[in-house]
C-alpha positions in Angstrom: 11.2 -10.9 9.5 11.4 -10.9 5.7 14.1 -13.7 5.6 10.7 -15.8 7.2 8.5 -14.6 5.2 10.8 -16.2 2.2 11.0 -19.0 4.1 6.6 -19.4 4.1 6.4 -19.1 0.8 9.0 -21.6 -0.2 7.4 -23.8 2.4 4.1 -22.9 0.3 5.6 -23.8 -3.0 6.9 -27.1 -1.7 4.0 -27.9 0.6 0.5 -28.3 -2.2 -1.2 -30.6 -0.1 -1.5 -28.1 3.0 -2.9 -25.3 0.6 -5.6 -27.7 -0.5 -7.1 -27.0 2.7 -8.2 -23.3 2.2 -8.0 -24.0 -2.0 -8.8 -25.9 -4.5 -11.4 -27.6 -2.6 -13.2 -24.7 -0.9 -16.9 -24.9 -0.9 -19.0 -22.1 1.2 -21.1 -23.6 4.0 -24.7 -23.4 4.2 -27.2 -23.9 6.9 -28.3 -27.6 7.1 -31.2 -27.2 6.5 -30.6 -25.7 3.0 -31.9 -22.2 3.5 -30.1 -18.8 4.1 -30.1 -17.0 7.1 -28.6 -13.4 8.3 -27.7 -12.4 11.7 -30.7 -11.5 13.3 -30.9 -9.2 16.5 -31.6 -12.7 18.5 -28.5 -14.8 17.4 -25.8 -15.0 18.8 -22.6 -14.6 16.1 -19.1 -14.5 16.8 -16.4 -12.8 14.9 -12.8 -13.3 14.6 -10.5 -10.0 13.6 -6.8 -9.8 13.2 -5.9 -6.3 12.6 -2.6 -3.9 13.4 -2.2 -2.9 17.0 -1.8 0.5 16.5 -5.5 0.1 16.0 -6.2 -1.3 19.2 -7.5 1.9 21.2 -9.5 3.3 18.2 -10.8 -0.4 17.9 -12.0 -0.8 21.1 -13.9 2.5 21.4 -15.6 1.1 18.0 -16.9 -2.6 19.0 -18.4 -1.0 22.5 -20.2 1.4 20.6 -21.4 -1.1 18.6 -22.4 -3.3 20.7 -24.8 -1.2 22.1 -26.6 -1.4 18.8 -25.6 -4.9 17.8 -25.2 -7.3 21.2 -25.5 -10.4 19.7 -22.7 -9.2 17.5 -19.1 -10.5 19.5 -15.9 -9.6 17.7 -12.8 -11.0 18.5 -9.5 -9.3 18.2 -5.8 -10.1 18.0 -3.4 -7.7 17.2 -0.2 -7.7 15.6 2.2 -5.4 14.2 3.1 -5.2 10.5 5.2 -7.8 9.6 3.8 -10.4 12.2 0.4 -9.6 10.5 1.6 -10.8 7.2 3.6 -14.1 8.9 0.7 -14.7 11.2 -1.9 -14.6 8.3 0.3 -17.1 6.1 0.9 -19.4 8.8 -2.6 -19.8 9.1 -3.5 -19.6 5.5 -1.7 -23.0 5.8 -3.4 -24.7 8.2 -6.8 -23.9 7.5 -7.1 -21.9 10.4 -7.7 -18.4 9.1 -9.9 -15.8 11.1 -13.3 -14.4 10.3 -11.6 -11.2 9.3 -8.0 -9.8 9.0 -6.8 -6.3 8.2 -4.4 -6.7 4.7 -2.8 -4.5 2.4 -3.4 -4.9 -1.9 -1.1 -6.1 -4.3 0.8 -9.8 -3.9 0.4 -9.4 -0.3 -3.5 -9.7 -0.6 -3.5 -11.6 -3.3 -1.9 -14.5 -2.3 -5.7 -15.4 -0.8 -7.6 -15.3 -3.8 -5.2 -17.3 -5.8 -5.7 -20.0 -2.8 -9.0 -20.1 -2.7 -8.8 -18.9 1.1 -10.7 -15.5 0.7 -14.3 -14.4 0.1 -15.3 -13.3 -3.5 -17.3 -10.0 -2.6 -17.9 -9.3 -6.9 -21.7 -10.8 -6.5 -21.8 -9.1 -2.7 -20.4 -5.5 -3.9 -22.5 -5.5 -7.3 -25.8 -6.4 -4.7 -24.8 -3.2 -2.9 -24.0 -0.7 -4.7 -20.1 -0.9 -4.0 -19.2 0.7 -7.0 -21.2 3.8 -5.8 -20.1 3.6 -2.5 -16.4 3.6 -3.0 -14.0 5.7 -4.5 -13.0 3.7 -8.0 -9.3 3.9 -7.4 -9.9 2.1 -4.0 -11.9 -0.4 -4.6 -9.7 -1.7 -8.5 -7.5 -1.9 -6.0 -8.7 -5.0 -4.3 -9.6 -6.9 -7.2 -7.0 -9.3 -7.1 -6.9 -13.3 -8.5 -9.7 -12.0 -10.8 -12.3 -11.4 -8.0 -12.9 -8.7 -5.7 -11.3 -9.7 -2.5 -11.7 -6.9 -0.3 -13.6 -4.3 1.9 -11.0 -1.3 1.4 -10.9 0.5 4.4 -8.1 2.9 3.2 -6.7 4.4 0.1 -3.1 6.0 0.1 -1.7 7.7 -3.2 1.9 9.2 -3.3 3.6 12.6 -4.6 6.2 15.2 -4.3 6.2 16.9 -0.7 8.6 20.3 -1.1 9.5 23.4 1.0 7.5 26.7 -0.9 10.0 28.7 1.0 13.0 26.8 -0.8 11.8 26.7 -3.8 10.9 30.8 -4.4 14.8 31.6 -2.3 16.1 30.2 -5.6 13.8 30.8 -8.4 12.7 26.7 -8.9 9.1 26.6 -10.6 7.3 23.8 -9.6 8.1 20.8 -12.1 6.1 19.4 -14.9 8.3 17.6 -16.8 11.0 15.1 -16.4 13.7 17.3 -17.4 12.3 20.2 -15.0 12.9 18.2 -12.4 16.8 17.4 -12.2 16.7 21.1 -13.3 15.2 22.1 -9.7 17.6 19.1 -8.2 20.6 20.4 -10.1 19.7 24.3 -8.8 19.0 22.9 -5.1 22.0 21.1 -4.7 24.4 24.0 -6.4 22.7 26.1 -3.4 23.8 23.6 -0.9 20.7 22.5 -0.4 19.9 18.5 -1.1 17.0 17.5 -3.5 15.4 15.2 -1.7 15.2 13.5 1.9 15.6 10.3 1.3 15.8 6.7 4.0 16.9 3.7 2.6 16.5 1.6 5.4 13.7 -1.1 4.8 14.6 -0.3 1.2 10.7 1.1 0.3 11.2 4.6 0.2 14.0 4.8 -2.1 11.8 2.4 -3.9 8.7 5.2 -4.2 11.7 7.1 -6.6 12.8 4.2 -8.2 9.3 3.7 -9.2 8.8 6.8 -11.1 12.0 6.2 -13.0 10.4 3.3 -14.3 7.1 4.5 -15.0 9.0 7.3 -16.8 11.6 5.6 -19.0 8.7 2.3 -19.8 5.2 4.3 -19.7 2.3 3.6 -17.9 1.5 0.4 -20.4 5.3 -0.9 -20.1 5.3 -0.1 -16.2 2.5 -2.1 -15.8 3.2 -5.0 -17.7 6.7 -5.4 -15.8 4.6 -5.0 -12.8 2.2 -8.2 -13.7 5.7 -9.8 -14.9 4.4 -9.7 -18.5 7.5 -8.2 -19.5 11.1 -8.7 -18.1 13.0 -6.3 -15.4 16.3 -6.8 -17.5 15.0 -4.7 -20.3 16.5 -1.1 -21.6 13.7 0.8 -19.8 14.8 -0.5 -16.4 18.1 0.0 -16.7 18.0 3.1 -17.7 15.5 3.6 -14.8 18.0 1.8 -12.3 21.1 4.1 -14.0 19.2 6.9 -13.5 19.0 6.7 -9.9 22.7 5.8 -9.6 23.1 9.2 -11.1 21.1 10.9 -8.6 23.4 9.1 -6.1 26.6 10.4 -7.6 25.5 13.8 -8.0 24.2 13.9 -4.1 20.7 13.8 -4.4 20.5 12.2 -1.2 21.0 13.1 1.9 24.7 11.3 2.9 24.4 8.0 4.4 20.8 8.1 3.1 20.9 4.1 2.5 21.0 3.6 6.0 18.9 5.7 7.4 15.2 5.6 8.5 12.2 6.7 6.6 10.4 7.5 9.2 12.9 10.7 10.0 12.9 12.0 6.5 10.7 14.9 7.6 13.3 16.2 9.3 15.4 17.0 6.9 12.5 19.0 4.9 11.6 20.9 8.8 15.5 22.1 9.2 15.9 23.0 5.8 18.6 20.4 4.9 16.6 19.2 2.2 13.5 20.2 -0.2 11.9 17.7 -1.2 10.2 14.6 0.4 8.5 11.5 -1.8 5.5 10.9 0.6 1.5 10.1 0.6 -1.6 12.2 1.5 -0.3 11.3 5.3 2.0 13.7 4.8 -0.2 16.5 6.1 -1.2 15.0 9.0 2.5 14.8 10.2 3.3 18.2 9.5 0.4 19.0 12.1 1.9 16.6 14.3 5.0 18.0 14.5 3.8 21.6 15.0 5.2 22.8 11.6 4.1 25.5 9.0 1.7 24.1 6.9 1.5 27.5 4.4 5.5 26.4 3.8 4.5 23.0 2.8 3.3 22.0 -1.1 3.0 19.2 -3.1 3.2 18.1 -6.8 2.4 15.1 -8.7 5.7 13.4 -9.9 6.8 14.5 -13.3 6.7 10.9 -14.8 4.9 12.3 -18.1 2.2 9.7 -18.2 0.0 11.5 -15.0 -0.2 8.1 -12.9 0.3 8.5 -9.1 1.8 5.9 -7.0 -1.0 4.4 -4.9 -1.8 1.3 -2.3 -4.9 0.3 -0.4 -5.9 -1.4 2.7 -8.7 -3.5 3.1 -10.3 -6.3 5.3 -10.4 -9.8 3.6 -13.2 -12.7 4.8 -12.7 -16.4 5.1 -13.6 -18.1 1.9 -15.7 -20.6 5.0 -17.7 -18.5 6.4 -21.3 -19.2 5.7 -24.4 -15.6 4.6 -25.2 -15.3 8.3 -21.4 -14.5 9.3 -20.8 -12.4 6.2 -23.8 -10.3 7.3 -22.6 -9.8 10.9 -19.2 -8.9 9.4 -20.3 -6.7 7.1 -22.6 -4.4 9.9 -19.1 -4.2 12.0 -17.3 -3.2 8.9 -20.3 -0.5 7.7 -20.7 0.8 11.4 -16.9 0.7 11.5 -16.1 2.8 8.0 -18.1 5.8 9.2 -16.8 9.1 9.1 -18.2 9.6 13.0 -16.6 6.3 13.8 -13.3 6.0 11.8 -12.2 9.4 12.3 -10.6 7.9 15.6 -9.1 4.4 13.5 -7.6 6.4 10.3 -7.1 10.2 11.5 -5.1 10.7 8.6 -6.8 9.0 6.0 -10.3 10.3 4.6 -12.7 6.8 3.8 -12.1 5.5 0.5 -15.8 6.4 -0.5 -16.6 8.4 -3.8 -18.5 11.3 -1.8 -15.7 11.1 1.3 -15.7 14.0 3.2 -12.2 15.8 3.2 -10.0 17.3 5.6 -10.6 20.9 6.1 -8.0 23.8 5.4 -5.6 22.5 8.1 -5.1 19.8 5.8 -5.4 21.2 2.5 -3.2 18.4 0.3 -5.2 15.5 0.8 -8.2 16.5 -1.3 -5.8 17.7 -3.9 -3.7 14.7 -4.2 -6.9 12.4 -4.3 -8.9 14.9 -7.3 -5.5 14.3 -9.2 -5.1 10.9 -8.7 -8.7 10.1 -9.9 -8.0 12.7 -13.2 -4.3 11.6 -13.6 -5.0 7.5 -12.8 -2.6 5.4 -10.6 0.1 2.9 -10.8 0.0 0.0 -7.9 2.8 0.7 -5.5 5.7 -1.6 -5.9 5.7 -3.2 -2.9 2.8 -4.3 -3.2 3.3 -5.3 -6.7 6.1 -7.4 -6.1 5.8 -10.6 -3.9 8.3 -10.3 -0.9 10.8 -12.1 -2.1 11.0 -9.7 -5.2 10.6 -6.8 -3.9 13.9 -7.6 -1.2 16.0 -7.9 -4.5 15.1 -4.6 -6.0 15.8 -3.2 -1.8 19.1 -5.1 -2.1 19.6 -3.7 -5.2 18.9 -0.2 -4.9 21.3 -0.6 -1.4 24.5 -2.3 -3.9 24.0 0.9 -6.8 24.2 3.4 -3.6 27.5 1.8 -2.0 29.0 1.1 -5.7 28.8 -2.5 -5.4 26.1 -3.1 -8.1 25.7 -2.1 -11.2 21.9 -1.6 -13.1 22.2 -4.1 -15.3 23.4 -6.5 -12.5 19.7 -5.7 -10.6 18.1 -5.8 -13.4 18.8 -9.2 -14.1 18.7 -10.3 -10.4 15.2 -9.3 -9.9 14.0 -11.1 -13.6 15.8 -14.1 -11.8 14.0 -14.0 -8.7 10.4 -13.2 -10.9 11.3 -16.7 -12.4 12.2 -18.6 -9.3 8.6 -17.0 -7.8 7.0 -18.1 -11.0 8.5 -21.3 -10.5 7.5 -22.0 -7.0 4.1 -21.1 -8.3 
């Protein structure tokens, strides 16, 4: 699915004239006879939605309940799953033949719309609104991407330290707050035949939430970011030390063995059975210890010891057709506001609070979310690299982190593959 995903974007780099259709000469329709309209209770408006299909139960509660308040409203769903999503919305992108609404994540992936002219600019919509009371801040910087606000964030995911209490007070390990604390509790945990931290390298993106930290460590928030905006280059001191520092961690047995290949999805497991401590996870975390019927009072959580206080964090959001004329944006925008209620998306994100300012947070049965969250709006955030990276970056530094595991890379090796891909995207631009 990635290798396609490649392949659309080269297409895209190769292909201007087909982007010129939701581009450069985008214009927003208005009704003919010059005036603005919003969707009244007597028209009749129809709304296409692409969104994940693991939404599809919650979803269709949601539109029947709102239809009984909004039946001229009709919205139109397809579902995918996550990669299609991303293919699916490309393809179309390229055609001209993008839906009313799709359901995307931040970072390159969304904004790949902006820069081509194929999504709404919501800055004049969210300033007439009172957006920047509305949402959390974190969430909605988020999806300001290609210098406009693109988005209607509909969740907000920051990342930390998950580790076992229990573990940790059997062999004396404080809780980490610097750097060198840290391989100090890894050094301690793995002398005790415990290892550090459960780790799946499949899919490449969970070794990458450690990798990550590394960086932000060894460049600093300024330097991390200016990598991440490919203001600097990957092949610098900073990342190598970052990428050597995590061959380390694989030499000394970190991991869990075979790690690389394994899924990371299953890395709770590994914390449950007491194989490993320590898990590099988001707020989510919480809800899957409930899932699984596990101790919650053995579970804690810290902030990564990076020494600059950023947490990792993504968002998701809803992006709108660049097309559509005020009526449409109105009807989307009651779905999206009926939709993003705590009575109505409790059921759509069970394990995400709303990314509002005032959001109301789980209860004690949950009782890391709201910390993680107060933290990350104190400490600040970093963009997740995934979502930082276009695709075709992002499967270098996977590729890479997968050769410095098996011994076949070295870090200055990645380093320099993934500032050669940066200027092959740039490039293709």
């Amino acid at each position: 699915m990635k290798k396609k995903i490649i392949a659309l974007m080269l297409v895209a780099a190769m292909s201007a004239a087909m982007f010129a259709g939701c581009g450069n000469n985008k214009t927003e329709k208005n009704n003919s006879d010059g005036s603005e309209k919003t969707a009244s209770s007597e028209e009749q408006v129809d709304i296409t939605y692409w969104t994940l299909g693991t939404r599809q139960e919650s979803m269709e509660q949601i539109v029947s309940e709102f239809n009984e308040e909004y039946p001229n409203i009709n919205i139109i769903f397809s579902y995918y799953d996550t990669d299609a999503i991303k293919d699916a919305c490309k393809v179309a992108a390229q055609a001209d033949n993008l839906p009313d609404m799709w359901y995307n994540w931040g970072g390159s992936l969304g904004a790949y719309y902006p820069q081509n002219g194929c999504s709404k600019d919501l800055t004049e919509y969210a300033a007439a609104n009172g957006w920047d009371e509305k949402f959390n801040s974190g969430a909605l910087s988020l999806c300001e991407l290609g210098g406009q606000l693109s988005g209607y964030p509909i969740a907000y995911n920051v990342v930390g330290m998950f580790y076992r209490k229990d573990i940790f007070q059997e062999y004396g390990i404080e809780v980490p707050t610097t750097f060198e604390q840290f391989e100090q509790a890894c050094a301690t945990l793995k002398k005790n035949g415990v290892t550090p931290i459960s780790t799946g390298g499949l899919y490449g993106w969970h070794t990458m939430r450690l990798v990550e930290q590394f960086v932000e460590y060894y460049a600093g928030a300024d330097g991390h970011d200016k990598l991440n905006s490919f203001d600097s280059r990957w092949d610098q001191e900073n990342v190598i030390k970052a990428l050597a520092k995590y061959q380390e961690f694989c030499e000394k047995g970190y991991f869990p063995e075979g790690f690389i290949t394994s899924d990371p999805n299953d890395t709770l497991i590994s914390l449950a059975n007491g194989n490993c401590a320590m898990d590099i996870q988001g707020q989510w975390y919480d809800f899957n210890i409930l899932d699984n019927d596990l101790d919650m009072d053995q579970y804690g959580w810290f902030p990564f010891p990076n020494e600059t206080g950023r947490m990792s964090a993504f968002t998701e959001m809803v992006q709108f057709n660049a097309d559509m004329d005020d009526a449409k944006l109105d009807a989307c925008m009651k779905f999206m506001d009926f939709m993003e209620t705590e009575e109505h998306a409790a059921a759509d994100l069970v394990n995400n609070p709303l990314p509002f300012a005032n959001a109301v947070m789980p209860g004690d049965e949950r009782p890391h979310v709201s910390e993680m969250y107060e933290y990350s709006n104190e400490g600040g955030t970093f963009t997740i690299t995934d979502q930082a990276f276009p695709t075709a970056v992002a499967d270098v530094l996977f590729d890479g982190q997968a050769g410095i595991c098996n011994g076949t890379e070295t870090p200055e090796k990645v380093a320099a593959a993934i500032q050669s891909a940066i200027e092959e995207y740039k490039s293709a631009e």
